[in-house]
N, C-alpha and C positions, 0 to 999 in steps of 0.2 A: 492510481494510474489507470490506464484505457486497458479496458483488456477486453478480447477477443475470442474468448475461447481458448486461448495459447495460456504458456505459464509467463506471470508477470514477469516486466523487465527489471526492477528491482527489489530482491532477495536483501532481509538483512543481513548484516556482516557479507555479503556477496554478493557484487556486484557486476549483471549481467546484463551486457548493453545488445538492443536489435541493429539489424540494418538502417533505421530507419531512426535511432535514438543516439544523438550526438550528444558530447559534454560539451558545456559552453560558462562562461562567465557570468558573474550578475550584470554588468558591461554589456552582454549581451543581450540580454532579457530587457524587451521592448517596458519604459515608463511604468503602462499600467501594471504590470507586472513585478516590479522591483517595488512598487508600492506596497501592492496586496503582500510579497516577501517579507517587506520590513517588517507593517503590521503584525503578520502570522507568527512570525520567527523572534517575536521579543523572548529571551531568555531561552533560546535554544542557538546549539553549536551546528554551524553547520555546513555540512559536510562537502555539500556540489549541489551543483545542477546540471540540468537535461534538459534540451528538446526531440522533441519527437511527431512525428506527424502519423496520424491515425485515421482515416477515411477519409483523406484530402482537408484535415483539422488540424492545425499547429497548437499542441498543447508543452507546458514547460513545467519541470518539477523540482523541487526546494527538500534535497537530502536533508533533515535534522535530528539532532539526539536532543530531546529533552527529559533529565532528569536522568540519564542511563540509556534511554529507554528511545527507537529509531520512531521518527513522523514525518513522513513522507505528503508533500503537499502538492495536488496535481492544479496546476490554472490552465486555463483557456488564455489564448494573445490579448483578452480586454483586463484581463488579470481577476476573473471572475472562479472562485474557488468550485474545481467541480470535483475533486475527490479527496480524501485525507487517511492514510492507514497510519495505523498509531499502533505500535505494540504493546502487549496487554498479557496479563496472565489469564491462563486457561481456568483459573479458578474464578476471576471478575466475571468471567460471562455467564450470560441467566443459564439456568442449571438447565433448560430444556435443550439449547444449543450444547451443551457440553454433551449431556448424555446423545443426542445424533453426532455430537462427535466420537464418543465412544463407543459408540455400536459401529461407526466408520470406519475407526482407526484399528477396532481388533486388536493384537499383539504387536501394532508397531507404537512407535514414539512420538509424540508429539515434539516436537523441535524448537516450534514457537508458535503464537497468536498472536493475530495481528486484526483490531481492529478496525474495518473499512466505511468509510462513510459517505453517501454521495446524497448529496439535498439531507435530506431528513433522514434517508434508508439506512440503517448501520446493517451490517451483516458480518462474520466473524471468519477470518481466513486461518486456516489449522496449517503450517508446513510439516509430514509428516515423515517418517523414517517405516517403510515396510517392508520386510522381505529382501531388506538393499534398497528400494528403489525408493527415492523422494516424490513425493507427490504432494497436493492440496486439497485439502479441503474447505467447502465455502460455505456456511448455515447463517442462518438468517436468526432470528432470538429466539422463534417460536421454536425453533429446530429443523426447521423444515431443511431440506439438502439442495443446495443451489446448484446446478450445469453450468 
């Protein structure tokens, strides 16, 4: 999904809509869009969708569980795939990302990971548990810590 600097609009198992992010139908979702769905979504359940408008961009997203496991597909209105988070264990990722995750995380809990991928760039989203407070974190393979 688009993100800004803010915390994403959709959280696994919890689902947090913006001002600016409607549910809508596959009915809804213009042609190209419903196609690139089909394709994407062979052997996944799925769950909803979303529009959402981001810098004056209409982008639309394809909730799915595959295998257990949530995949979140973000398109652009030509139905051109521009992001994909895919949940993942914290153990699959390269071990340099993990450990900038654990110098991060300190004494809180990892929640879940979630794989994110736009073009080519994978980088790896940590939800965590610290002190109370939920937060994210975003590292890239190398480990390096994304803003």
């Amino acid at each position: 999904m688009v993100r800004t600097g803010t915390t994403p609009l959709v959280a696994l198992g919890t689902l947090a809509l913006a001002a600016s992010e409607i549910r809508v139908k596959m009915s809804d979702l213009p042609l190209a869009v419903q196609k690139t769905v089909k394709e994407q979504t062979r052997g996944a359940r799925i769950r909803g969708f979303s529009k959402e408008v981001e810098n004056g961009k209409t982008y639309y997203e394809a909730e799915t569980m595959v295998n257990g496991k949530s995949r979140d597909i973000l398109m652009d209105s030509t139905g051109t795939v521009v992001e994909v988070e895919e949940q993942t264990d914290l153990n699959s990722i390269p071990a340099a990302a993990r450990r900038a995750l654990d110098g991060r995380i300190g004494t809180g809990k990892v929640l879940r990971v979630e794989s994110v991928t736009k073009g080519s760039q994978v980088s790896y989203e940590a939800h965590i548990l610290r002190h109370g407070k939920r937060s994210e974190v975003t590292v890239a393979p190398d480990g390096t810590i994304q803003e």
